[in-house]
MDTraj code that builds the backbone (N, CA, C; nanometers):
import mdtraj as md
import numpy as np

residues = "UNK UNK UNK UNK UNK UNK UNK UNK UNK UNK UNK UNK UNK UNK UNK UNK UNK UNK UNK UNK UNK UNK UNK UNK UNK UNK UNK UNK UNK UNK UNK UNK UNK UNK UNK UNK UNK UNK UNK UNK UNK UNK UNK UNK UNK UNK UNK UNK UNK UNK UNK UNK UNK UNK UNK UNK UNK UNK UNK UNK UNK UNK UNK UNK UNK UNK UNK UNK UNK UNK UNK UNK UNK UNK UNK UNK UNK UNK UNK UNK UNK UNK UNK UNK UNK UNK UNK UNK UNK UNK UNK UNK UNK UNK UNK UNK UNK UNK UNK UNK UNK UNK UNK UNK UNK UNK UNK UNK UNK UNK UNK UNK UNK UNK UNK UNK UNK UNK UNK UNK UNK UNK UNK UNK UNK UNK UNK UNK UNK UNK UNK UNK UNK UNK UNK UNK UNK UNK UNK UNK UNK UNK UNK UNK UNK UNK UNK UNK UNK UNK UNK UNK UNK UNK UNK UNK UNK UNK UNK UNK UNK UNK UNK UNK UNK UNK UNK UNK UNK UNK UNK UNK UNK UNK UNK UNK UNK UNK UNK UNK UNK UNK UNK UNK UNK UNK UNK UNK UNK UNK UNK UNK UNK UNK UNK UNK UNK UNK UNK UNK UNK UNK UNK UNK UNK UNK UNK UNK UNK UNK".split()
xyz = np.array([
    [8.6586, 11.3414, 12.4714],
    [8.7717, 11.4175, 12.5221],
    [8.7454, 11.4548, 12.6672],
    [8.8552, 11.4305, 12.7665],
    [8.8153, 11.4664, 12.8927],
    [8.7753, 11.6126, 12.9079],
    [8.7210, 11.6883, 13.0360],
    [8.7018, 11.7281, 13.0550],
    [8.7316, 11.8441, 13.1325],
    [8.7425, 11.9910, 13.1142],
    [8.8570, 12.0265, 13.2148],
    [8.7976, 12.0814, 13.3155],
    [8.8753, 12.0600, 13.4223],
    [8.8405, 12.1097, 13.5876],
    [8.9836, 12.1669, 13.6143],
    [8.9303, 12.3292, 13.6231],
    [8.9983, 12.4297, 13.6089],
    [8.9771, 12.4680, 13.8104],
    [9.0515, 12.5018, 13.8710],
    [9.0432, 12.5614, 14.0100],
    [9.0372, 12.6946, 13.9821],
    [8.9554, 12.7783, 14.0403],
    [8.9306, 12.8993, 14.0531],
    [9.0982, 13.0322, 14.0840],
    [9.0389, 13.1296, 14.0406],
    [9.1383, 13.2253, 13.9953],
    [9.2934, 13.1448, 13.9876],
    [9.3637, 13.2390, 14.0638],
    [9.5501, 13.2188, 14.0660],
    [9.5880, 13.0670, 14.0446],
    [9.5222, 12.9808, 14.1073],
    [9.5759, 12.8625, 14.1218],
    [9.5199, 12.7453, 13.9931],
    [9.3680, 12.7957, 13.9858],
    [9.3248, 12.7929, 13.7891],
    [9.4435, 12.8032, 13.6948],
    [9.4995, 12.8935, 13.6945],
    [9.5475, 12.9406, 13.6244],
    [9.6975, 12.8965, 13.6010],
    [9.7671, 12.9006, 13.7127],
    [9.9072, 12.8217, 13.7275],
    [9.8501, 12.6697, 13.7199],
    [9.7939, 12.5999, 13.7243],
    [9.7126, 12.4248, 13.7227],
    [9.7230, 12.4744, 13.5173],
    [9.6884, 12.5134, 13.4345],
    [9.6496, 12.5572, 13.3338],
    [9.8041, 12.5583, 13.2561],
    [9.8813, 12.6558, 13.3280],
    [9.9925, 12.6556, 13.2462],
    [10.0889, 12.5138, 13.2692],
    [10.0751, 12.4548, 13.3911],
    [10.1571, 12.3472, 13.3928],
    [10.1081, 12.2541, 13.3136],
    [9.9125, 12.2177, 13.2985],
    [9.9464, 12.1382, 13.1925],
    [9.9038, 12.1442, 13.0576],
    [9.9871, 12.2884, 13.0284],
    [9.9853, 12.2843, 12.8686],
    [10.1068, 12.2524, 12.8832],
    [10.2237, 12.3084, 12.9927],
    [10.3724, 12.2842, 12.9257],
    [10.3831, 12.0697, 12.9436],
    [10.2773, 12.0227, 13.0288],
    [10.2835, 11.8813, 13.0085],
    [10.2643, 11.8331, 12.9041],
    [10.1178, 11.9042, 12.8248],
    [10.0691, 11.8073, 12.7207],
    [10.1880, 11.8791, 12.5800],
    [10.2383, 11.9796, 12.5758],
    [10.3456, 12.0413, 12.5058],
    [10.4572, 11.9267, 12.5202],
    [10.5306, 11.9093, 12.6132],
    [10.6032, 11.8104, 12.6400],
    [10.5729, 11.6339, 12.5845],
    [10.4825, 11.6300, 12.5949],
    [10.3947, 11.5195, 12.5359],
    [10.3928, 11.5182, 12.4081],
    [10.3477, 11.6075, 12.3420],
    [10.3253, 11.6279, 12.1814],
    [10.4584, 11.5958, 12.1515],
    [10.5763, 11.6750, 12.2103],
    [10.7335, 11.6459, 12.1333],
    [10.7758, 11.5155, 12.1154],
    [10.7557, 11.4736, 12.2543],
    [10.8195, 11.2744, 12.2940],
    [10.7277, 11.1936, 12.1851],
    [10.5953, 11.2228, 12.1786],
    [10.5472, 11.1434, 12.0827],
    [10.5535, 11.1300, 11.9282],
    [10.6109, 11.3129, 11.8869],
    [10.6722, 11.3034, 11.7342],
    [10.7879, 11.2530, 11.7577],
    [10.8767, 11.2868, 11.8434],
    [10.9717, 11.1813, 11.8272],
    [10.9727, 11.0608, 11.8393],
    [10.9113, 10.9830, 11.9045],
    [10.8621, 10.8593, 11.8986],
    [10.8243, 10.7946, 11.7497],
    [10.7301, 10.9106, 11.6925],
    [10.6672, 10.8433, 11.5469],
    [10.7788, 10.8973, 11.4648],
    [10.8714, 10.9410, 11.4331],
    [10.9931, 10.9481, 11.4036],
    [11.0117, 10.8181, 11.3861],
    [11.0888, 10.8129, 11.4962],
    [11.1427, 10.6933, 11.5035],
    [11.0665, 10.5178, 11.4285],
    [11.0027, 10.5264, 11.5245],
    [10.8477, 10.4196, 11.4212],
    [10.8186, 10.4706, 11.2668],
    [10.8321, 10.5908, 11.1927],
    [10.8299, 10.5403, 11.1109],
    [10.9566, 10.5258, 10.9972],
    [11.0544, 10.5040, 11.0232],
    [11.1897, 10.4867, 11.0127],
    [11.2088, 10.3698, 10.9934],
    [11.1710, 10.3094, 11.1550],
    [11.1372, 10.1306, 11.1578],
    [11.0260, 10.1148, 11.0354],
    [10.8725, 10.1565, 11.0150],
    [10.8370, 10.0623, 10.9709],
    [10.8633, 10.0760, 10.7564],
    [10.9254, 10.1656, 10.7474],
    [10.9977, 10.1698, 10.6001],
    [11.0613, 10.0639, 10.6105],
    [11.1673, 10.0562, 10.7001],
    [11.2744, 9.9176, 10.7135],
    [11.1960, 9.7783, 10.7122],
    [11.0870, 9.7331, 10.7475],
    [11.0205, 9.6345, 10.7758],
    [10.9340, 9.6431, 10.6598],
    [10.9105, 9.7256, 10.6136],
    [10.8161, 9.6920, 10.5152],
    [10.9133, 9.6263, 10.3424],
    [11.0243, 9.7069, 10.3723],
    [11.0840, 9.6509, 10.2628],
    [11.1673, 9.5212, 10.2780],
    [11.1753, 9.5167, 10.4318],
    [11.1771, 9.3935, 10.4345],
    [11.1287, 9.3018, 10.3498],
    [10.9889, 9.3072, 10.4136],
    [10.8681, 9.2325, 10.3631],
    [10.8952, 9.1860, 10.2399],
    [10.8553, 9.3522, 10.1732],
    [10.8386, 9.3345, 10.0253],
    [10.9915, 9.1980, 9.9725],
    [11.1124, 9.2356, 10.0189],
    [11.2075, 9.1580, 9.9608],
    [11.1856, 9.0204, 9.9871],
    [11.1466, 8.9607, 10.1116],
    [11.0948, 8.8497, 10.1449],
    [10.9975, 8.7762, 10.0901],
    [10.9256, 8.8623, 10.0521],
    [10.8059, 8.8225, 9.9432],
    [10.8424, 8.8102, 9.7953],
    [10.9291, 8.8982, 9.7405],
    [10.9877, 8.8506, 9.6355],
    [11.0343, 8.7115, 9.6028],
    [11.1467, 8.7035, 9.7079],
    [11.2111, 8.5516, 9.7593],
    [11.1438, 8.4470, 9.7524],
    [11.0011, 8.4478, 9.8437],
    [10.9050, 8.3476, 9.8516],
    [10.8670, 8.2938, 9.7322],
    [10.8263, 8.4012, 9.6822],
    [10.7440, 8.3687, 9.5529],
    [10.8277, 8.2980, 9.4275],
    [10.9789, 8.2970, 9.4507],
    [11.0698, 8.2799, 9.3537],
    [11.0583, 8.1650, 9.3542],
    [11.0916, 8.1260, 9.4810],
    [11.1582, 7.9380, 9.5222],
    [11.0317, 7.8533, 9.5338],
    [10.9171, 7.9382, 9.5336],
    [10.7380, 7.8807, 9.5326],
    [10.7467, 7.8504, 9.4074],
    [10.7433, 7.9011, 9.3140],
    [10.7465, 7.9013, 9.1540],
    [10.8276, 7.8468, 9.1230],
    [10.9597, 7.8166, 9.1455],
    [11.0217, 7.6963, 9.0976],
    [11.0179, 7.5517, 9.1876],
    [10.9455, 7.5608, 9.3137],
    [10.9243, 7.4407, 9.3631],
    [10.7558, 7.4153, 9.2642],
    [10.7107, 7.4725, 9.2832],
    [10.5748, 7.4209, 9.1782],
    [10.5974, 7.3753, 9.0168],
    [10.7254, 7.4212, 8.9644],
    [10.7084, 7.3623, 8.8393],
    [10.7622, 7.2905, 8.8509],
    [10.8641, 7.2006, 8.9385],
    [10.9280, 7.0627, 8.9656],
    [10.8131, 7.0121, 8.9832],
    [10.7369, 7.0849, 9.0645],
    [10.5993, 6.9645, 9.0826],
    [10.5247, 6.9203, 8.9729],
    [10.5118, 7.0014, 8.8816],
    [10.4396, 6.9696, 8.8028],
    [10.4910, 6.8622, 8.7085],
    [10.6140, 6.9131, 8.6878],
    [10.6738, 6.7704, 8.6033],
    [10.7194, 6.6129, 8.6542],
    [10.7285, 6.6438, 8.7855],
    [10.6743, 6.4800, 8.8435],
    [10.5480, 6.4362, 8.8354],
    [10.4362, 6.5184, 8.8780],
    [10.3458, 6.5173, 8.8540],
    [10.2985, 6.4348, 8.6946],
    [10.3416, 6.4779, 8.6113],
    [10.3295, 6.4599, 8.4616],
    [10.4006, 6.3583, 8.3785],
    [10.5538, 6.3099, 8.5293],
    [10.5621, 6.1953, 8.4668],
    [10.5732, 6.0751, 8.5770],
    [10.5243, 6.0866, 8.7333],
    [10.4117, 5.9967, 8.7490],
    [10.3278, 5.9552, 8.7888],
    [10.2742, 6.0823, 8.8066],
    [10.0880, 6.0938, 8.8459],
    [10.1083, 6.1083, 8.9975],
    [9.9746, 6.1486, 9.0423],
    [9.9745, 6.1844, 9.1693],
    [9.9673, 6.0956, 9.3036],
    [10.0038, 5.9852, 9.2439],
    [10.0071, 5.8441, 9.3100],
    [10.1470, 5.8693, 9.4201],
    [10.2437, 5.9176, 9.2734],
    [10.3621, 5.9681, 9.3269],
    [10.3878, 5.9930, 9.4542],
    [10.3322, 6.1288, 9.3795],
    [10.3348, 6.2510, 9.5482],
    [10.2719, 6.2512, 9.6390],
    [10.1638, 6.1476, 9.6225],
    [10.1130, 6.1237, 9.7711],
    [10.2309, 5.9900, 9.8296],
    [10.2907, 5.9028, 9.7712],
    [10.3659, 5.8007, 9.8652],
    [10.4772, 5.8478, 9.8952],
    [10.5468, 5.9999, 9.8259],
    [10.6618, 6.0423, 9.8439],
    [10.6419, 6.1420, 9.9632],
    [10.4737, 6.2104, 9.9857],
    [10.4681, 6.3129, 10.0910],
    [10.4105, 6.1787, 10.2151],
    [10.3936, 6.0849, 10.2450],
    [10.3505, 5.9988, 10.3488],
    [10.5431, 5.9702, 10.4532],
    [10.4772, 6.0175, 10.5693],
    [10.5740, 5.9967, 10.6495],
    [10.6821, 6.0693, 10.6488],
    [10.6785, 6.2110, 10.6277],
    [10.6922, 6.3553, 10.6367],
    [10.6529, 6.4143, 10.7204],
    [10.7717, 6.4577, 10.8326],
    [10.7152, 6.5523, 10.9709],
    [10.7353, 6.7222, 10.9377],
    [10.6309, 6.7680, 10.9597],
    [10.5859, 6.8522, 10.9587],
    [10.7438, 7.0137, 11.0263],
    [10.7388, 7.1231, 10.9583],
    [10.8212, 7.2207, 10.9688],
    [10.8565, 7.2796, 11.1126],
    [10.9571, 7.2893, 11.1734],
    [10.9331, 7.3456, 11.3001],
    [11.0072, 7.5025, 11.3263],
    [10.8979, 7.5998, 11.3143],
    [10.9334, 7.7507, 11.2881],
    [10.9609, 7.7708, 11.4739],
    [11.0526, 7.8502, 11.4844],
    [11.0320, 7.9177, 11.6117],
    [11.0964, 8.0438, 11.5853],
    [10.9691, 8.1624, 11.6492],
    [10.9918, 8.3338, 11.6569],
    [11.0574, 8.3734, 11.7432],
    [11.1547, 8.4747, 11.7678],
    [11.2134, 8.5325, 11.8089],
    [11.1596, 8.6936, 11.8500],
    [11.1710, 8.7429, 11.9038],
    [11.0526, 8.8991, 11.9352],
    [11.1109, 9.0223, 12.0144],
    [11.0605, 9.1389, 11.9351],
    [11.1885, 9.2258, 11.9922],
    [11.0689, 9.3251, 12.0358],
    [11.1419, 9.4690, 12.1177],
    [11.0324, 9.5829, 12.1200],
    [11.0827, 9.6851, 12.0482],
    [10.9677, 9.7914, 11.9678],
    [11.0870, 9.8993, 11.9014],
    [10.9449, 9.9793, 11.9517],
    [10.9694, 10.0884, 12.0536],
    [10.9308, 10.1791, 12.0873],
    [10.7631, 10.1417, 12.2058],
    [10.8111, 10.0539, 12.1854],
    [10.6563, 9.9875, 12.2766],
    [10.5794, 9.8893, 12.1997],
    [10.6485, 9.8691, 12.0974],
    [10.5190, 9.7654, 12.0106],
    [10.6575, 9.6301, 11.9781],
    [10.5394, 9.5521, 12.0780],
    [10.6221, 9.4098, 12.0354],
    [10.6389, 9.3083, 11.9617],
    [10.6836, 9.2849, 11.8432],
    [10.7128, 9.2317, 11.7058],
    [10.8066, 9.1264, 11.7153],
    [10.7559, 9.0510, 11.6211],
    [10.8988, 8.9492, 11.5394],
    [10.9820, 9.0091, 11.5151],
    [11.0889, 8.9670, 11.5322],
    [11.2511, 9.0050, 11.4951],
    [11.2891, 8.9330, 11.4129],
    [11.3148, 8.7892, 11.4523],
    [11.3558, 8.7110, 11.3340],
    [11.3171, 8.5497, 11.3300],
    [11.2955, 8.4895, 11.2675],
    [11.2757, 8.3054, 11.2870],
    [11.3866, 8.2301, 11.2169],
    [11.3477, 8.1147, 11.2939],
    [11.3849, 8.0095, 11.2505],
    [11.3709, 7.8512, 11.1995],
    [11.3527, 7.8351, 11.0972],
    [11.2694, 7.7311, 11.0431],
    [11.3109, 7.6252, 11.0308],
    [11.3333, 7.4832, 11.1011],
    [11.3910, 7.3868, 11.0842],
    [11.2986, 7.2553, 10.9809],
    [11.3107, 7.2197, 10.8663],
    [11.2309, 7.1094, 10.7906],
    [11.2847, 6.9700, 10.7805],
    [11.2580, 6.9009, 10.8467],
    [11.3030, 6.7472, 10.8886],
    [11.3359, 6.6969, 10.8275],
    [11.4667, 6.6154, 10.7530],
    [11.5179, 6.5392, 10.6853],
    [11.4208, 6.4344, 10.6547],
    [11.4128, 6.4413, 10.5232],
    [11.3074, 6.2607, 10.5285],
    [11.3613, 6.1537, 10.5805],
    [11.2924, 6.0322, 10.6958],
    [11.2972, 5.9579, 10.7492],
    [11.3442, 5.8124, 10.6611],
    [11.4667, 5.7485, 10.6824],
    [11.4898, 5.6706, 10.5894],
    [11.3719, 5.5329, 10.6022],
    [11.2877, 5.5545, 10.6461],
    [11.1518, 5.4732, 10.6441],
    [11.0410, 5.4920, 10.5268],
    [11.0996, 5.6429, 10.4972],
    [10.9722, 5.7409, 10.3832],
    [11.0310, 5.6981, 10.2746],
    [10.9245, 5.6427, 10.1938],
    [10.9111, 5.6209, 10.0432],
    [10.9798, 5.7255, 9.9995],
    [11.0968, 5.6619, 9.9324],
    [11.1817, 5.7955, 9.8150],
    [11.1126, 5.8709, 9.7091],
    [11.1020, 5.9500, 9.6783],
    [11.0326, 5.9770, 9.5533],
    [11.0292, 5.9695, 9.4130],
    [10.9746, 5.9397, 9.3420],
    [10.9431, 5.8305, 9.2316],
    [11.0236, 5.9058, 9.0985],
    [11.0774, 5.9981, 9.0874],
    [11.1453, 6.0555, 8.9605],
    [11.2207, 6.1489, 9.0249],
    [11.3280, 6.2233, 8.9493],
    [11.4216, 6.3154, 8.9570],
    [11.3125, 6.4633, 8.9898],
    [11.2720, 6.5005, 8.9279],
    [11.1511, 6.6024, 8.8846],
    [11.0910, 6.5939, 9.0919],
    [11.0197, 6.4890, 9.0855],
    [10.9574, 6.5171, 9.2789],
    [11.0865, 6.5126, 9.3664],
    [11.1860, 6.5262, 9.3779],
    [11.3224, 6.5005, 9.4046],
    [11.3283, 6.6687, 9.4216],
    [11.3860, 6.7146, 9.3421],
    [11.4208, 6.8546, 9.3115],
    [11.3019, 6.8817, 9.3815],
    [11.1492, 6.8470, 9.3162],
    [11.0664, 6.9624, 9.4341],
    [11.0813, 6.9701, 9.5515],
    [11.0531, 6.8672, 9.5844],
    [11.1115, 6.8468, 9.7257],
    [11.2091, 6.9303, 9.8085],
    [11.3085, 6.9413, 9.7256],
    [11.4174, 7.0403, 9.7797],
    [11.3688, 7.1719, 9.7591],
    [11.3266, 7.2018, 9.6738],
    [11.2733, 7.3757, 9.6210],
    [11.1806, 7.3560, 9.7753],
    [11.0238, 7.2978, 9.7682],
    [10.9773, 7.3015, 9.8402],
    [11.0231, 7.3477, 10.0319],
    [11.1436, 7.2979, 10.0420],
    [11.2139, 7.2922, 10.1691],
    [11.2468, 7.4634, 10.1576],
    [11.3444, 7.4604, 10.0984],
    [11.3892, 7.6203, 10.0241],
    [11.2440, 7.7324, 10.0961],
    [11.1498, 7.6948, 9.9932],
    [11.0178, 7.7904, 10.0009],
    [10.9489, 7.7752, 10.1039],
    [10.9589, 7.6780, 10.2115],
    [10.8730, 7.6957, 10.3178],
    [10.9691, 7.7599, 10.4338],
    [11.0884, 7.7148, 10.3871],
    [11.2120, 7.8281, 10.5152],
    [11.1810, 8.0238, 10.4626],
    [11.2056, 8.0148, 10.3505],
    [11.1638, 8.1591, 10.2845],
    [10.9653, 8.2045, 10.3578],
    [10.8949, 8.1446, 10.3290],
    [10.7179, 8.1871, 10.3704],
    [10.7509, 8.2233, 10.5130],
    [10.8305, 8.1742, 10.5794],
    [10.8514, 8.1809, 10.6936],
    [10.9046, 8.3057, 10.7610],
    [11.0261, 8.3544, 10.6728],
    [11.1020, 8.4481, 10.7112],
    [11.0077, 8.5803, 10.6666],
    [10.8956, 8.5611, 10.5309],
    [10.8242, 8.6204, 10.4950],
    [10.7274, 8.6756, 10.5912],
    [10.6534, 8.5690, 10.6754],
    [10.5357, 8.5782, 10.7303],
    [10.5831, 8.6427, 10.8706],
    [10.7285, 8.6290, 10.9229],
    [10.7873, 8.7385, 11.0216],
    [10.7802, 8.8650, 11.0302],
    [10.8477, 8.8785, 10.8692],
    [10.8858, 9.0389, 10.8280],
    [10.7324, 9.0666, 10.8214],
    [10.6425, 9.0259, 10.7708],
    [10.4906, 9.0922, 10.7171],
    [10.4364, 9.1029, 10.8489],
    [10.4384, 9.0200, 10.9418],
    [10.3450, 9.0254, 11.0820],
    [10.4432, 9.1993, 11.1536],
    [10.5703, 9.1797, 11.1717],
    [10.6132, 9.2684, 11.2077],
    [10.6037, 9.4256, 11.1191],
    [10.6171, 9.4143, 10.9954],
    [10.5625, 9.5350, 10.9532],
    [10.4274, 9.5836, 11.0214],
    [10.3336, 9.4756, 10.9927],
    [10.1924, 9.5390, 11.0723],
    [10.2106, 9.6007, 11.1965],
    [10.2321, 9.4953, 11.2900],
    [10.2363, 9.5883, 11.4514],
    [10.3208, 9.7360, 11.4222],
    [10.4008, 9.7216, 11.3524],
    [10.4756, 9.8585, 11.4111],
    [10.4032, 9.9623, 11.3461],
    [10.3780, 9.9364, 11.2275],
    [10.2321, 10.0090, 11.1192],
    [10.0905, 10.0663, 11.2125],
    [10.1097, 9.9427, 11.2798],
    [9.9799, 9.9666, 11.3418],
    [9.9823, 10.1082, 11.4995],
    [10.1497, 10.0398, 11.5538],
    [10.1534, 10.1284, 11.6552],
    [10.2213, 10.2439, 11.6186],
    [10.2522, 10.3091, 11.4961],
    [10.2945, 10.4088, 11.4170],
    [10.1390, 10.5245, 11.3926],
    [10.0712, 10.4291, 11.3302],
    [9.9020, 10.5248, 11.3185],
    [9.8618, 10.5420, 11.4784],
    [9.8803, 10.5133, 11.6005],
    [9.8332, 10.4856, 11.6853],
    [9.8970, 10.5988, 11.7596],
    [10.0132, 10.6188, 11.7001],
    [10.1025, 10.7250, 11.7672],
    [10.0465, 10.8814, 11.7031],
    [10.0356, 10.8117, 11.5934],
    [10.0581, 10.9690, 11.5177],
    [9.9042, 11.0398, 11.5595],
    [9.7553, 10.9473, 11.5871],
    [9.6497, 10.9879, 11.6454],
    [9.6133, 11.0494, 11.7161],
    [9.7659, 10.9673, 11.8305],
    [9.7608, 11.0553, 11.9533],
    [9.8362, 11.2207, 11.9603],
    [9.9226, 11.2224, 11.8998],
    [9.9721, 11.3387, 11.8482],
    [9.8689, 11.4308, 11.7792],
    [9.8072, 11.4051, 11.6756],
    [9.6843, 11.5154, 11.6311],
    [9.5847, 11.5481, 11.7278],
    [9.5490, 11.4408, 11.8483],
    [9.4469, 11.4770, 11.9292],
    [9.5315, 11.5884, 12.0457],
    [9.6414, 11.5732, 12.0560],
    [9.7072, 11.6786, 12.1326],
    [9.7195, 11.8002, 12.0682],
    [9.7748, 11.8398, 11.9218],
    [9.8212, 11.9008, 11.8637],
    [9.7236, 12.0164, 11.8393],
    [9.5963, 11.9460, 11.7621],
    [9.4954, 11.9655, 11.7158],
    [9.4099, 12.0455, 11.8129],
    [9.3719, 11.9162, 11.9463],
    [9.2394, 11.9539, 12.0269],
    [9.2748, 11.9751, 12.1693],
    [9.3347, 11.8982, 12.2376],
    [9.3973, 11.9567, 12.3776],
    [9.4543, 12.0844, 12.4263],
    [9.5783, 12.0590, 12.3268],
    [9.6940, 12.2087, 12.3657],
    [9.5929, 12.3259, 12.3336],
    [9.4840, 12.3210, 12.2229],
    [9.4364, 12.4394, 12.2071],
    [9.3036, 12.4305, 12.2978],
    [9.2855, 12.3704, 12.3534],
    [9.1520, 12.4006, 12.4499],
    [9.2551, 12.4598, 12.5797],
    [9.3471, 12.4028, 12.6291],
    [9.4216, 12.4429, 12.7415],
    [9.4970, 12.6002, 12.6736],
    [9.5013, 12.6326, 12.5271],
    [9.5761, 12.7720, 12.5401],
    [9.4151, 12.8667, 12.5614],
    [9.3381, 12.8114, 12.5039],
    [9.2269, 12.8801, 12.5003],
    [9.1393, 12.9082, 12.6230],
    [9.1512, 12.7981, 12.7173],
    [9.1430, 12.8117, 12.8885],
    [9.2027, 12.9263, 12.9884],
    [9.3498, 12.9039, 12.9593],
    [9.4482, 12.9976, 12.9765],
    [9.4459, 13.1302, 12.9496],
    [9.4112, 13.1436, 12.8197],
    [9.3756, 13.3295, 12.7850],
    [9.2069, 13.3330, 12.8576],
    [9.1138, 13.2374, 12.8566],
    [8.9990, 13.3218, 12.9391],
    [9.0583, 13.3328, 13.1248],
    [9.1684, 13.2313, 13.1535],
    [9.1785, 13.2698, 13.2824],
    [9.2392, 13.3881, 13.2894],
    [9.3601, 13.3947, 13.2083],
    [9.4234, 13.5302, 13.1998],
    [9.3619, 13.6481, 13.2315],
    [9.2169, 13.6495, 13.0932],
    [9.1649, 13.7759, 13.1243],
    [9.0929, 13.7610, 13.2256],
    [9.0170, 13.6658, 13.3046],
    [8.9423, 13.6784, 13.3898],
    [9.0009, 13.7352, 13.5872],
    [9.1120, 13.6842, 13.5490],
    [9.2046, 13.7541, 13.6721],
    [9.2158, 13.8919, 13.6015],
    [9.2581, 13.9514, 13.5107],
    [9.2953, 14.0642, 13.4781],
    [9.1865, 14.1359, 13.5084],
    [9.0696, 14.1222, 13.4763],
    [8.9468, 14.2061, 13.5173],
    [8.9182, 14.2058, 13.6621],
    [8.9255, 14.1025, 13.7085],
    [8.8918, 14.0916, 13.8694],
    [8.9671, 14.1662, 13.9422],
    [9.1462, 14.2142, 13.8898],
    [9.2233, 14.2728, 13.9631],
    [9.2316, 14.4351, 13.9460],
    [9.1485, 14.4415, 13.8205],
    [9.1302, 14.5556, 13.7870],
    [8.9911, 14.6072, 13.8483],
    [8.9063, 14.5325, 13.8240],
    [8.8142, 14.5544, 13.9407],
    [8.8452, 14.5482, 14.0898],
    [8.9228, 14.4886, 14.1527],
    [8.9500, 14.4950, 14.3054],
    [9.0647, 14.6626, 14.3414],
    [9.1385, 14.7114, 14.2105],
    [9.2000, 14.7916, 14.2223],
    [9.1103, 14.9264, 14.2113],
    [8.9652, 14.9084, 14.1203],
    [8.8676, 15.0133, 14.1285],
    [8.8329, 15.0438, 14.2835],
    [8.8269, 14.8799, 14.3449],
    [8.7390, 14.9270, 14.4628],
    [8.8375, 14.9595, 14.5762],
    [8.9657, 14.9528, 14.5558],
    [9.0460, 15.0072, 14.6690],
    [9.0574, 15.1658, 14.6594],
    [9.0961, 15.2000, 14.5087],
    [9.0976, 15.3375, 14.5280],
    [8.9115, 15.4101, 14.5515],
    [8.8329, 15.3284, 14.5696],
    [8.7211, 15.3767, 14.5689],
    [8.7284, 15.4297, 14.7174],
    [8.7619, 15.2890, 14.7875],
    [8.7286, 15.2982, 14.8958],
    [8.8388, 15.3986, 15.0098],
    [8.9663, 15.4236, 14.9265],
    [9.0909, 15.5122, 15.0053],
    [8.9967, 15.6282, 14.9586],
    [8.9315, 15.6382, 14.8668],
    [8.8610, 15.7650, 14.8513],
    [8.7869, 15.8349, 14.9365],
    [8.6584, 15.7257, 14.9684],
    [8.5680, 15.7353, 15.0722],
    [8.6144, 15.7785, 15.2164],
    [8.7367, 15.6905, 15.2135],
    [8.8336, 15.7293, 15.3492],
    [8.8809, 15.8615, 15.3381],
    [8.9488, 15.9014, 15.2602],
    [8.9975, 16.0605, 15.2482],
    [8.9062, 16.1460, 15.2673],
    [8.7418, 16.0710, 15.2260],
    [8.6689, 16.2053, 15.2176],
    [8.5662, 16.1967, 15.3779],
    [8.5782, 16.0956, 15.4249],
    [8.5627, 16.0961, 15.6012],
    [8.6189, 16.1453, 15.6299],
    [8.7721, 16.1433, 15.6707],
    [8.8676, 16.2112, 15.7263],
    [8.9025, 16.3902, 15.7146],
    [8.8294, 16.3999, 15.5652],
    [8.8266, 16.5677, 15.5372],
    [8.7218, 16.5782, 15.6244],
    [8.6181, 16.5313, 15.6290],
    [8.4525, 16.6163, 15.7213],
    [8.4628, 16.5998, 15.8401],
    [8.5873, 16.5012, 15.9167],
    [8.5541, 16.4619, 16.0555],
    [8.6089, 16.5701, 16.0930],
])
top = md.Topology()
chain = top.add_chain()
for i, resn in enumerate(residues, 1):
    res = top.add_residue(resn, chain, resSeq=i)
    for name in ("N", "CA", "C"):
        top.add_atom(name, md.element.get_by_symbol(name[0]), res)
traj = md.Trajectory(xyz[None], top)
């Protein structure tokens, strides 16, 4: 935790109150901030979760098409039916919500098979095929929502840290600064007010003997 460098008496002291009303000011913008973040990351997380539901649906029924091609005609199949198959082309989209920069949304394009590519050998790798297409556009939209839950998760704890270290340990070292400057001018002025009437004293009592 930094360190404080306080300027001596009056100007100590006004330096002191300006920045508690800063780091005061600070503490507010940043609960409101994590407000806000965590608002967003409820929304993103259930995202998620629904996305993941999804995934797992059209995964599970693209795997049991597989299996029954598979079963009726071997894996000879699905390797001449997956040869000469181009590969998925995802592209992210990216937004900011409060300073933390996240996926927003994708888009997953899966290449028509090439009328060069071996058709596939039964009805059963056919249908997977299609499920399969289905479930890798879904992992996709999945693996958006889940990456973006994190960052904002992440810059949500990051916020709220900084808020307890203000809340907690700053504002109260600066109120606690503040009342020793307080009293420490208060004594000094009370002491400088001893020594004036000391000294109008001393004067009155010259002026009686001269």
């Amino acid at each position: 935790m930094a360190t404080l460098r306080i300027p001596p008496g009056r100007a100590g002291r006004l330096h002191l109150r300006r920045s508690l009303a800063v780091a005061a000011r600070g503490a507010d913008l940043l609960e409101r901030k994590l407000s806000i973040l965590r608002a967003e990351h409820q929304r993103l997380v259930q995202a998620e979760q629904d996305a993941a539901a999804g995934w797992h649906e059209l995964l599970g029924e693209a795997e049991t098409w597989l299996l029954r091609g598979l079963v009726l005609s071997g894996e000879h199949a699905l390797d001449a039916a997956a040869a000469g198959l181009a590969p998925a082309d995802v592209t992210v989209s990216w937004t900011t919500s409060m300073g933390a920069l996240h996926p927003s949304e994708v888009s997953c394009a899966v290449p028509a098979r090439p009328p060069t590519a071996v058709a596939p050998g039964n009805a059963a790798l056919i249908n997977a095929e299609a499920a399969y297409r289905r479930a890798v556009t879904a992992a996709a939209d999945y693996a958006c929502n889940r990456a973006a839950a994190r960052i904002v998760g992440a810059e949500m704890l990051s916020t709220r840290q900084r808020v307890r270290a203000l809340q907690r340990h700053w504002i109260p070292r600066l109120q606690e600064a503040l009342a020793r400057a307080d009293l420490t001018l208060e004594q000094s002025e009370h002491e400088d007010a001893v020594r004036r009437r000391w000294a109008a004293h001393k004067l009155e009592e010259g002026e009686s003997h001269g």
